[in-house]
PAVOPA-143821 format. One record per residue: residue in one letter; x, y, z of N, C-alpha, C in turn. Coordinates in steps of 0.001 Angstrom, whole numbers, padded with zeros to 6 digits, always signed. Layout:
REM PAVOPA-143821
AXYZXYZXYZ...
This chain:
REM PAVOPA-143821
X+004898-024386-025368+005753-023344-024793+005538-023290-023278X+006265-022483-022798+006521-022508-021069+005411-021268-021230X+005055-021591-019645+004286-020532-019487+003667-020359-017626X+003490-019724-017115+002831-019489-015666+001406-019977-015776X+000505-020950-015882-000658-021056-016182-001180-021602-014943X-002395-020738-014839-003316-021262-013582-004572-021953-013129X-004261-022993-013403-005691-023723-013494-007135-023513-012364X-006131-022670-011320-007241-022209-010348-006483-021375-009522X-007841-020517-008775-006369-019589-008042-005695-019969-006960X-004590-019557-006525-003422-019623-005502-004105-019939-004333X-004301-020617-003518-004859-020098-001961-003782-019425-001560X-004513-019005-000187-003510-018322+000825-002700-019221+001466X-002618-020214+001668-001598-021176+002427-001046-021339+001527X-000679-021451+000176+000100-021802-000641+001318-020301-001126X+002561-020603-000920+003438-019901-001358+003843-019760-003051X+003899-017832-002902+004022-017881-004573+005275-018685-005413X+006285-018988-004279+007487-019910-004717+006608-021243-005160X+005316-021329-004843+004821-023042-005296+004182-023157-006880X+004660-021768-007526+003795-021913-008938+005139-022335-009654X+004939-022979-010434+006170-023714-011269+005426-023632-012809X+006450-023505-013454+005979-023024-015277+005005-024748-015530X+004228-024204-016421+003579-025306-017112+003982-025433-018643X+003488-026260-019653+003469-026352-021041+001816-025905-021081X+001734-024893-022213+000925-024296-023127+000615-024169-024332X-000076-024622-025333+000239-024238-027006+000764-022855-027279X+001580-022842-028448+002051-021639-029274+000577-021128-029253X+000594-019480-029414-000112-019214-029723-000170-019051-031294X-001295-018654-031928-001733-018550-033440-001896-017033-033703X-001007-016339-034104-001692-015174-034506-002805-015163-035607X-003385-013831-034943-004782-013589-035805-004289-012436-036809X-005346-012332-037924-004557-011704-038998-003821-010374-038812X-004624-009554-037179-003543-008255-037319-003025-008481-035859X-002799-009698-035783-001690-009716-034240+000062-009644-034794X+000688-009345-033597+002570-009391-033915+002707-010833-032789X+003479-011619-034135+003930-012648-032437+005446-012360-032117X+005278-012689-030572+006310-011699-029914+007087-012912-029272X+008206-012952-029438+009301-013750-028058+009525-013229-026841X+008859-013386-025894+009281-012859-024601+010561-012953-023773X+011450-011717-023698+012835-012125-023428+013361-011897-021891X+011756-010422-021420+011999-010344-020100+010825-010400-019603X+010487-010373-018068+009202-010089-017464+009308-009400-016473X+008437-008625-016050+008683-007490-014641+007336-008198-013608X+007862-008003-012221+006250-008697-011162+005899-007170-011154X+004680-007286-010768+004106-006179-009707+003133-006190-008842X+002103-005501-008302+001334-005632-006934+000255-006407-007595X-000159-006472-008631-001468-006532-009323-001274-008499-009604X+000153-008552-009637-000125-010069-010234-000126-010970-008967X+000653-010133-007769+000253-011312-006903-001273-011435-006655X-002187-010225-006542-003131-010003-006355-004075-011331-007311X-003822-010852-008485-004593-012181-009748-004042-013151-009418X-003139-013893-009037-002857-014985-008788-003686-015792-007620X-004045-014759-006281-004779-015370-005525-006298-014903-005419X-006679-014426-006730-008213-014530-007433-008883-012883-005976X-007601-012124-005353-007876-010842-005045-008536-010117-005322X-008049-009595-006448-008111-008258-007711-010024-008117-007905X-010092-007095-008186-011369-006472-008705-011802-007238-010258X-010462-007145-010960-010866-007963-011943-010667-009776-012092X-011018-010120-010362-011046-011611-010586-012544-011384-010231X-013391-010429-009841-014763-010734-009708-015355-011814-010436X-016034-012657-009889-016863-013367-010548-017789-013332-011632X-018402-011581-011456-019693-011170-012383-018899-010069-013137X-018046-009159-012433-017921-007917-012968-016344-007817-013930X-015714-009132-013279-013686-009426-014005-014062-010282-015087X-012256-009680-015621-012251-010617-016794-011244-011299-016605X-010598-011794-015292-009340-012953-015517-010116-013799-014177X-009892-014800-015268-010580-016049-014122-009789-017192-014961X-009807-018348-013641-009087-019333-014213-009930-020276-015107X-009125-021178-016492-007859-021081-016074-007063-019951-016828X-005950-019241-016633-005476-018152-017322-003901-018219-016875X-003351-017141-018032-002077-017016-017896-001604-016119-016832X-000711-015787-016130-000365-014961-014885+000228-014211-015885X+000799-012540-015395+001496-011940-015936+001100-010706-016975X+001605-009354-016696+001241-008051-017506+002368-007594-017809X+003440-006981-017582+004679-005944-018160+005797-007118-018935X+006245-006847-019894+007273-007960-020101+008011-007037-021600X+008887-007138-022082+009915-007118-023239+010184-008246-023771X+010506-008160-025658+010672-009148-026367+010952-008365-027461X+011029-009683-028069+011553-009580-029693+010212-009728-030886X+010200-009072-031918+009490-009566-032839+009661-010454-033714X+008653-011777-033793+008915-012488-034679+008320-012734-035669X+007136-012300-035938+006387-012140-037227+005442-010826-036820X+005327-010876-038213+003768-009564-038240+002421-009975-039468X+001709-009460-039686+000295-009627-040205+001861-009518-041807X+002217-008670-042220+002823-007944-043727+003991-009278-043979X+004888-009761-042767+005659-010184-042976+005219-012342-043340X+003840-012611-042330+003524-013554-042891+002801-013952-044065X+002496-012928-044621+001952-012649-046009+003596-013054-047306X+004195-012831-046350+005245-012433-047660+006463-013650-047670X+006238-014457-048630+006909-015966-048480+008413-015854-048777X+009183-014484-048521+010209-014288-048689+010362-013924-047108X+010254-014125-046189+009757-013863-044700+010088-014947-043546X+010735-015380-042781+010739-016627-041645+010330-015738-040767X+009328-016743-040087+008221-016707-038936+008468-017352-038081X+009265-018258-038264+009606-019609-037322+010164-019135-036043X+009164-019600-034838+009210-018773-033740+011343-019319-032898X+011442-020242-033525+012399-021066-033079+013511-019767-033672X+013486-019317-034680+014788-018752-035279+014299-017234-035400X+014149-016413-034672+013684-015364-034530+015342-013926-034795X+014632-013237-035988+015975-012735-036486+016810-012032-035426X+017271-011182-035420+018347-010335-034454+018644-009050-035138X+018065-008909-036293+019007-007110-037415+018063-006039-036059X+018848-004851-036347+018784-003827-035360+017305-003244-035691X+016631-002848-034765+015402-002490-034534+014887-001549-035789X+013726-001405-036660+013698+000267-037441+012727+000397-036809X+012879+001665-036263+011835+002793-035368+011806+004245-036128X+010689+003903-036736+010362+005270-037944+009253+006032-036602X+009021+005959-035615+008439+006698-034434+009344+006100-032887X+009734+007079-032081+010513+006552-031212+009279+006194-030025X+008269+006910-030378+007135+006834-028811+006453+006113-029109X+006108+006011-030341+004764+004904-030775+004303+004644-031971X+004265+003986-032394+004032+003550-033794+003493+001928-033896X+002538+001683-034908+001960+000702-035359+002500-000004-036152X+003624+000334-036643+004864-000483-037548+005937-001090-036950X+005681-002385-037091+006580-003124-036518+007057-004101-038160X+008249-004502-037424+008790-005651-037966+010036-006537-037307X+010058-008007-038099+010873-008983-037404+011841-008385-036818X+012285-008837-035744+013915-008412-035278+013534-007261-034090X+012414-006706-034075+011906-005454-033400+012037-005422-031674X+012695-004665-031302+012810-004702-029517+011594-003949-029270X+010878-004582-028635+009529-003914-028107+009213-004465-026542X+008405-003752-026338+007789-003812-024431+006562-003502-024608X+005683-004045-023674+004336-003412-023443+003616-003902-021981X+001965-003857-022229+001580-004821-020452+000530-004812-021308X+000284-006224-020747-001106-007363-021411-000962-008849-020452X-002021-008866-020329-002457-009912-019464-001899-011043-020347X-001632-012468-019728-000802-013597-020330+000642-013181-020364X+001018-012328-019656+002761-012058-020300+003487-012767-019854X+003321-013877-018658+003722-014618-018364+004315-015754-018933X+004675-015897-020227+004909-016807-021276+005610-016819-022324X+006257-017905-022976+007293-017617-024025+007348-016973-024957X+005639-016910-025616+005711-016468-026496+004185-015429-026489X+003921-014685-027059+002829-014171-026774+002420-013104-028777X+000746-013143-028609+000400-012712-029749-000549-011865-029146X-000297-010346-030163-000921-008974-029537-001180-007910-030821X-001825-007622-030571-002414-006064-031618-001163-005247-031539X-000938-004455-032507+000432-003374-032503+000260-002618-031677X-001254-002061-031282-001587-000846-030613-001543-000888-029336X-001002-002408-028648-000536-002513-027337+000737-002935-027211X+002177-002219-027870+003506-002440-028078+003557-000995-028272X+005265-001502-027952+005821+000117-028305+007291-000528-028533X+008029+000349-029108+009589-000008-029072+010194+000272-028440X+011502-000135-028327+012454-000093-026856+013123+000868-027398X+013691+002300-026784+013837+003371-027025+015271+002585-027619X+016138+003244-027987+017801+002526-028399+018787+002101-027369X+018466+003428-026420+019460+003506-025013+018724+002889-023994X+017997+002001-024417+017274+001055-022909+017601-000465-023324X+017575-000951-022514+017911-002315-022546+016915-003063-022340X+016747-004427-022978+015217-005204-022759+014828-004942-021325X+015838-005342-020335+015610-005711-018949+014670-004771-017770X+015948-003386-018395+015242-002360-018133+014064-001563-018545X+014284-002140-019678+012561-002532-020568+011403-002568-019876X+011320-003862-019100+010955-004631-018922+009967-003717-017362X+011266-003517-016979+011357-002467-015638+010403-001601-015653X+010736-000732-016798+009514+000740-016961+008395+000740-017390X+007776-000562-017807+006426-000521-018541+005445+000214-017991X+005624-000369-016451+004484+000146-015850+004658+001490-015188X+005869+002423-015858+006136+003622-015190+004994+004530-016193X+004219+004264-017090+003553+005237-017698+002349+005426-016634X+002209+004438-015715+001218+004420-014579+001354+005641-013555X+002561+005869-013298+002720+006893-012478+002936+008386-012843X+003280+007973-014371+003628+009522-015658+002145+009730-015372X+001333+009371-015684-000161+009611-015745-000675+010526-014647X-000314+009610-013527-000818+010040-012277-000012+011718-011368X+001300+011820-011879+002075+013206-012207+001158+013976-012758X+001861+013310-013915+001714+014439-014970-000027+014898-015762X-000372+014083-015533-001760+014060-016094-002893+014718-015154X-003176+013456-014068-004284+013608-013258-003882+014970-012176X-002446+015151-011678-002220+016229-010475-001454+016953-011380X-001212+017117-012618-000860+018441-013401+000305+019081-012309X+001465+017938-011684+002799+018397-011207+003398+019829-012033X+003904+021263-010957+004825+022127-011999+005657+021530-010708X+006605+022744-011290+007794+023519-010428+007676+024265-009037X+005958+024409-008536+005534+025037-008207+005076+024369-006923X+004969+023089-006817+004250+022141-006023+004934+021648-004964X+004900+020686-004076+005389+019936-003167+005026+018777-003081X+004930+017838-003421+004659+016095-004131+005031+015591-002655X+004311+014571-002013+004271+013711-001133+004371+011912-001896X+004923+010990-002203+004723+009773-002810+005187+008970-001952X+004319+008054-001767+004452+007178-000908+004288+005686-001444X+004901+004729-000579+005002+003389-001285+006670+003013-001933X+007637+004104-001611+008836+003578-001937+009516+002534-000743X+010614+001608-001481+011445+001658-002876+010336+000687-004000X+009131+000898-003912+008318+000235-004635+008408+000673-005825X+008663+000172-006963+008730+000534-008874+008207+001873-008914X+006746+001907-008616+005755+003066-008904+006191+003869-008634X+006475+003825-007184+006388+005244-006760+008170+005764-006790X+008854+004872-007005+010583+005479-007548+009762+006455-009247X+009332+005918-009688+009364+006673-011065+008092+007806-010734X+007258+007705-010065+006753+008801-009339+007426+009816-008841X+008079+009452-007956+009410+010626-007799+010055+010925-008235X+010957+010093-009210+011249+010646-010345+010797+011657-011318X+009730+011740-011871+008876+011925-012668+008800+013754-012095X+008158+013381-010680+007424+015071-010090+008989+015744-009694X+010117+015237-009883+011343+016136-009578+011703+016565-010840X+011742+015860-011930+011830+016059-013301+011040+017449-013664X+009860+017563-013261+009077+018513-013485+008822+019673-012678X+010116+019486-011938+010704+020541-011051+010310+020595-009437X+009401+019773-009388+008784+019679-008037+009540+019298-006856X+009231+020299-005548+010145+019620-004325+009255+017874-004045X+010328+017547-003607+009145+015915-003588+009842+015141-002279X+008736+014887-001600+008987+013973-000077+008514+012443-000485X+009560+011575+000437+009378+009887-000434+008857+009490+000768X+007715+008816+001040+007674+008765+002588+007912+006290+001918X+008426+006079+003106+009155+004528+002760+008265+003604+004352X+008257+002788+004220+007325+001760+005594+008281+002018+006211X+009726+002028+006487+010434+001959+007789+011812+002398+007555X+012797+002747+008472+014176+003500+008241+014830+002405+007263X+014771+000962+007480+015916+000517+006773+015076+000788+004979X+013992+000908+005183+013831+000668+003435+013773+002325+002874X+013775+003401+004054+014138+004325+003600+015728+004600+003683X+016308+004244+004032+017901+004567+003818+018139+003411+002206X+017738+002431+001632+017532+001777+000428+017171+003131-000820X+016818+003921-000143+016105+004264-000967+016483+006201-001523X+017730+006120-000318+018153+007577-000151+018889+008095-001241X+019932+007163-001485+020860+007019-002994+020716+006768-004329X+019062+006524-004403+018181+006357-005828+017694+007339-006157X+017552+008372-005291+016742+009869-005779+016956+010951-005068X+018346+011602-006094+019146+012810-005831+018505+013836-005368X+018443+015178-004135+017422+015660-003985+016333+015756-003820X+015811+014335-003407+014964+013867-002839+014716+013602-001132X+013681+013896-000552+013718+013997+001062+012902+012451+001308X+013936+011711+001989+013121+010311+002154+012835+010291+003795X+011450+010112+004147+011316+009603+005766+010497+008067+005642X+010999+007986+006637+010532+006626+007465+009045+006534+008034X+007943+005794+007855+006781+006038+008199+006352+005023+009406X+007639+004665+009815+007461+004038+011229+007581+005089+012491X+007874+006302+012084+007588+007263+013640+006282+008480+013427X+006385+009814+013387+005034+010439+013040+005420+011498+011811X+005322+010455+010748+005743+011387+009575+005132+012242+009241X+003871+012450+009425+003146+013746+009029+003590+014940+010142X+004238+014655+010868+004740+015624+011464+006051+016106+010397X+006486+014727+010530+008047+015094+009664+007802+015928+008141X+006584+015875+007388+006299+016264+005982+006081+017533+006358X+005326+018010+007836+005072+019627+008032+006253+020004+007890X+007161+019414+009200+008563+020102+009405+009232+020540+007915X+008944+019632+006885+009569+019926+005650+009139+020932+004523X+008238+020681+004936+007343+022363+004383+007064+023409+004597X+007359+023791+005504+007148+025188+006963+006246+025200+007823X+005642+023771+007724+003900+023400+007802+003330+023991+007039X+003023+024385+005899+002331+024394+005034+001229+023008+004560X+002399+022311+004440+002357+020935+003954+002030+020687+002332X+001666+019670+001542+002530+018979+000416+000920+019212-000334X+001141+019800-001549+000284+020423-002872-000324+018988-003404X+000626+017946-003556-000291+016622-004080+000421+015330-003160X-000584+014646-003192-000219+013128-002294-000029+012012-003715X+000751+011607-003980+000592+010147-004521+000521+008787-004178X-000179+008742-003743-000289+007178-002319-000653+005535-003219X+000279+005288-003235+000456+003910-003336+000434+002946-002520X-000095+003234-001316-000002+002213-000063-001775+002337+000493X-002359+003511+000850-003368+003413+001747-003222+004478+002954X-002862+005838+002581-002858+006616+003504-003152+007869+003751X-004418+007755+002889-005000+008834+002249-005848+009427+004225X-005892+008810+005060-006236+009600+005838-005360+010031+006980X-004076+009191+006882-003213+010515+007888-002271+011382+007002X-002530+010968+005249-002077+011830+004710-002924+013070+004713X-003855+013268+004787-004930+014538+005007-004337+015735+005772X-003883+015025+007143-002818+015611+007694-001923+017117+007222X-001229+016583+006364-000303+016908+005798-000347+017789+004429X-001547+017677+004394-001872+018321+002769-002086+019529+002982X-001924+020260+001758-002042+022041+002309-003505+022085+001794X-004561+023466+002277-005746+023250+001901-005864+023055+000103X-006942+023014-000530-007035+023064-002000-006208+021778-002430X-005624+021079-001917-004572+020328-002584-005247+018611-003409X-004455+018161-003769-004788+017100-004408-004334+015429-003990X-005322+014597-003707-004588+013532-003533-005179+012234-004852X-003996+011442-005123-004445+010604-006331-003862+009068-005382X-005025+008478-005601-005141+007110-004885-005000+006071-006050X-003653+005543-006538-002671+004851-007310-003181+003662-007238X-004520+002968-007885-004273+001321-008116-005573+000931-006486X-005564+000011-006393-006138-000684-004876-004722-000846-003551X-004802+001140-003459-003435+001042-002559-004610+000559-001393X-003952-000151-000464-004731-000393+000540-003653-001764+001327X-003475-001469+002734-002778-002026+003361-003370-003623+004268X-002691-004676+003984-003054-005577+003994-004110-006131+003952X-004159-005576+002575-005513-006273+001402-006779-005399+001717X-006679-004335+002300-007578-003529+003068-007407-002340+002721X-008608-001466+001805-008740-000624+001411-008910+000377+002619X-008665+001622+002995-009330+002293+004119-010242+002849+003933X-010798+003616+004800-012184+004698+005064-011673+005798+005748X-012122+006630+004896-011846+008221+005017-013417+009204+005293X-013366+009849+006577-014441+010380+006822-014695+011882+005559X-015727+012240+004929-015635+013136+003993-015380+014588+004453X-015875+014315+005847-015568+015393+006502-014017+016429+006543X-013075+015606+006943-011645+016009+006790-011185+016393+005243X-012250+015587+004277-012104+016305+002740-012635+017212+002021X-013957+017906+002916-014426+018544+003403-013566+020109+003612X-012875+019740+004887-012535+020943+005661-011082+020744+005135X-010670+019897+004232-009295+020678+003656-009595+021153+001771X-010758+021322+001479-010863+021551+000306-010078+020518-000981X-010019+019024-000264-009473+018445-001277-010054+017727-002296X-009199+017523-003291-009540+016624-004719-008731+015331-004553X-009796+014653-004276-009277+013109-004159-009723+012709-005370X-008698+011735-006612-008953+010719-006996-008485+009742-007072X-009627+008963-007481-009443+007715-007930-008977+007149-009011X-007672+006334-009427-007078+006380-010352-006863+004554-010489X-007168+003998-011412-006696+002684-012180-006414+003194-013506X-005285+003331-014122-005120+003538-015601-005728+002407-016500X-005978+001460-016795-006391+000243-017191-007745+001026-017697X-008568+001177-016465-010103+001107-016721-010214+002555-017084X-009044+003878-016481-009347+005203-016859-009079+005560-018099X-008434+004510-018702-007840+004711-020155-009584+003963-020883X-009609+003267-020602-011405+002908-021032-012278+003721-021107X-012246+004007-020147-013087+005020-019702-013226+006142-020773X-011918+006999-021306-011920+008492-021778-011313+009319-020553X-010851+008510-019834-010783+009413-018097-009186+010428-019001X-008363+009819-020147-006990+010187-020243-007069+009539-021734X-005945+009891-022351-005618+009404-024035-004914+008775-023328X-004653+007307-023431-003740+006621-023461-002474+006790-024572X-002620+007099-025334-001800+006889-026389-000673+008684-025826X-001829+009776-025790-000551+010500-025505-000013+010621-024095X-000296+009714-023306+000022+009361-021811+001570+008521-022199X+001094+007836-023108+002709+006867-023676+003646+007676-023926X+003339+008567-025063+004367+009798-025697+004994+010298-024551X+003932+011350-024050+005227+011693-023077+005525+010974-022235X+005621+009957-021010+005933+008854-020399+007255+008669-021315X+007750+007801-022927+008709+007224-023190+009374+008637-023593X+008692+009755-023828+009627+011342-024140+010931+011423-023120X+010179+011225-021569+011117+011182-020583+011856+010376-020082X+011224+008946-020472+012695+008029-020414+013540+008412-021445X+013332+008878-022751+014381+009014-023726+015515+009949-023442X+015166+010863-022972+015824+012148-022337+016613+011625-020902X+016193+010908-020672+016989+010098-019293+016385+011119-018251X+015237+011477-018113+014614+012069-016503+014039+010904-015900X+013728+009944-016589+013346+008569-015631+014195+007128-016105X+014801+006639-014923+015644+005501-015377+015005+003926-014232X+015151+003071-015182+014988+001676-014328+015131+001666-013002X+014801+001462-011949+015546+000924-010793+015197-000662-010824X+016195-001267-011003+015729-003049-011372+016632-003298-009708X+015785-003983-008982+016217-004847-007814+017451-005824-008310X+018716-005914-007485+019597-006260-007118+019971-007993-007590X+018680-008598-007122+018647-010319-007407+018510-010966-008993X+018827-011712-008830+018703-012358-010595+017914-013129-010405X+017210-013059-011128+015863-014310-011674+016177-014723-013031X+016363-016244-013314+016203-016621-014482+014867-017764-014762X+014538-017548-015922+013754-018798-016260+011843-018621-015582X+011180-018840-016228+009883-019444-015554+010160-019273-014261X+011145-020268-013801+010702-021357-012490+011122-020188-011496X+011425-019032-011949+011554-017769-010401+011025-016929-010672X+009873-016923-011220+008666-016284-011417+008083-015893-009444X+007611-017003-009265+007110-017485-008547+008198-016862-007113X+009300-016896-007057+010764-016497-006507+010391-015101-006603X+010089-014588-007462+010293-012882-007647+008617-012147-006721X+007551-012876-006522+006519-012793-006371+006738-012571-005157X+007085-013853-004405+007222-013987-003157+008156-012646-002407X+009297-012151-002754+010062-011444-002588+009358-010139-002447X+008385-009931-003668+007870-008439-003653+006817-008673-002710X+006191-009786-002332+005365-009617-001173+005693-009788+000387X+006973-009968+000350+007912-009873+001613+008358-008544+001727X+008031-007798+001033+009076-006501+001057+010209-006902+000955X+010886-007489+000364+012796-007413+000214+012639-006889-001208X+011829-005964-001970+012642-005989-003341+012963-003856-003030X+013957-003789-003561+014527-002133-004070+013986-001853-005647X+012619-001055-006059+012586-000991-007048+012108-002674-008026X+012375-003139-009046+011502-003677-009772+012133-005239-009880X+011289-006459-009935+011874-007546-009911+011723-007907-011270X+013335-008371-012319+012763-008112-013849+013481-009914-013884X+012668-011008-014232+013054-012365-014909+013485-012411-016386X+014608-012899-016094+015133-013196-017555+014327-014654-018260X+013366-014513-019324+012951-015418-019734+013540-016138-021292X+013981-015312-022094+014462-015243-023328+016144-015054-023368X+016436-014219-023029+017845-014294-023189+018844-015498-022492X+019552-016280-023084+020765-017495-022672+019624-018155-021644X+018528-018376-021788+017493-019443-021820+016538-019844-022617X+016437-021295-022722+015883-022003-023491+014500-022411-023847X+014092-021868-024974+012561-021500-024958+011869-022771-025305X+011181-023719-024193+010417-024291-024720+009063-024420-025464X+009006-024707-026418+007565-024243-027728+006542-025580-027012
């Protein structure tokens, strides 16, 4: 089967347009894996990161993705077998002829019952590939009114439901600062804290990617963080300034600025600007009475930091209801071979929202 495989990591002189699909074995499911057809894939910050052996979890002593390994976490597919259904010799498994009957979803948020034909999404390392084999308890089904693509799109929006709704306990009551748009995260970040009634400021790297970004989120106040936006976030608050920060970029110290005392800031992932985490004196966190955390869902879901499982519920509650919708970037990617195409793009800044590759649909799956 096709697949993104890395026999070592990326250097930096090498462009992510230079990874080209490889051949991989089928995988073998194990007795309680689902094997899955992969029909879409979504990039995000984390894979360019693993690709050029970046990431916290390419550590040498302390990670668990080292080469050689598959690239790739968020993706949508089809089900093509399960643990019940290869048991049962009245059953095709054959990854080649994978059925099509309409999904049964006896749970719309989550459930451990799957079967053939099943539209499902999830994020797992290797997603980069045609075909992939996984535990039920890291799938979910594709609500009815979503589409693989857009599928594909929202996986990783339970990342930012979390970081809302969970860790800064967003009301109606608040003033939300999110930063890092038209980046995936933080569109469904804003999304998310307006849903829940919150006034919410989008702060964007520069005017043109904040005017991108003005017509994606109704009632939403977007500035430009190329002039002195923490001025601009007072002006928008009475100077008061903004109840929680969601920073997806690295700006947890001229966001300080801007924060009203008592307030909260949640530091989204290894935001940190060109590859560079910052330093924040404790002092200024200190003298504004704030709650900074630190947030990786991955390891906080390990941890006990959050239930993962009811972080999902509500997360797909609100896509179902339509308070959070896809924003899928503009360009088409088909196939493997613009994997690599979609990478490059999100690390240029040209993408609006999420870069989703068509891998499965009216392309040809090589086994």
């Amino acid at each position: 089967m096709e697949a993104i495989h890395l026999a070592s990591f990326l250097p930096p002189s090498a462009p992510f347009t230079s990874l080209q699909p490889t051949t991989i074995p089928l995988p073998t499911p194990k007795d309680n894996e689902i094997l899955i057809r992969v029909t879409h894939v979504s990039i995000q910050q984390v894979d360019l990161l693993y690709a050029r052996g970046q990431h916290q979890n390419n550590n040498p002593k302390k990670g668990h993705i080292h080469p050689p390994f598959t690239l790739g976490l968020d993706f949508s597919g089809i089900v093509i077998s399960t643990p019940s259904s290869r048991s049962s010799p009245t059953t095709t498994s054959n990854p080649k002829s994978p059925q099509t009957k309409p999904p049964t979803i006896s749970n719309p948020h989550h459930s451990p019952s799957f079967s053939p034909g099943d539209r499902i999404f999830g994020s797992h390392p290797s997603a980069f590939s045609t075909f992939l084999s996984l535990p039920s308890t890291v799938l979910h089904h594709i609500p009815p009114t979503i589409t693989p693509r857009d599928a594909a799109a929202l996986v990783s929006g339970v990342v930012s439901y979390t970081a809302a709704r969970v860790l800064s306990q967003i009301t109606a009551t608040h003033t939300v600062l999110v930063t890092g748009v038209p980046g995936n995260l933080a569109l469904i970040a804003a999304q998310i804290a307006s849903s829940l009634g919150a006034k919410v400021i989008c702060l964007a790297r520069n005017k043109e990617r904040a005017e991108a970004v003005k017509g994606l989120l109704p009632g939403v106040t977007v500035l430009s963080g190329a002039g002195d936006w923490v001025a601009g976030v007072k002006a928008e608050t009475g100077g008061r300034g903004v109840d929680v920060i969601l920073d997806h970029v690295g700006v947890v110290r001229e966001g300080l600025g801007c924060l009203a005392f008592g307030g909260t800031v949640v530091v989204v992932g290894f935001a940190g600007r060109a590859g560079e985490m910052e330093k924040v004196g404790m002092n200024r966190i200190l003298l504004k009475g704030a709650r900074v955390v630190g947030y990786r869902f991955g390891e906080g879901g390990r941890k006990g930091m959050f239930d993962v499982q009811e972080c999902w519920r509500g997360y797909l509650g609100m896509v179902e209801r339509g308070e959070v919708r896809a924003v899928v970037d503009g360009r088409r990617y088909v196939g493997f071979k613009d994997v690599g195409r979609a990478m490059e793009d999100l690390e240029k800044g040209r993408l609006v929202g999420k870069a989703v590759v068509e891998v499965g649909e009216g392309v040809g799956a090589k086994l």
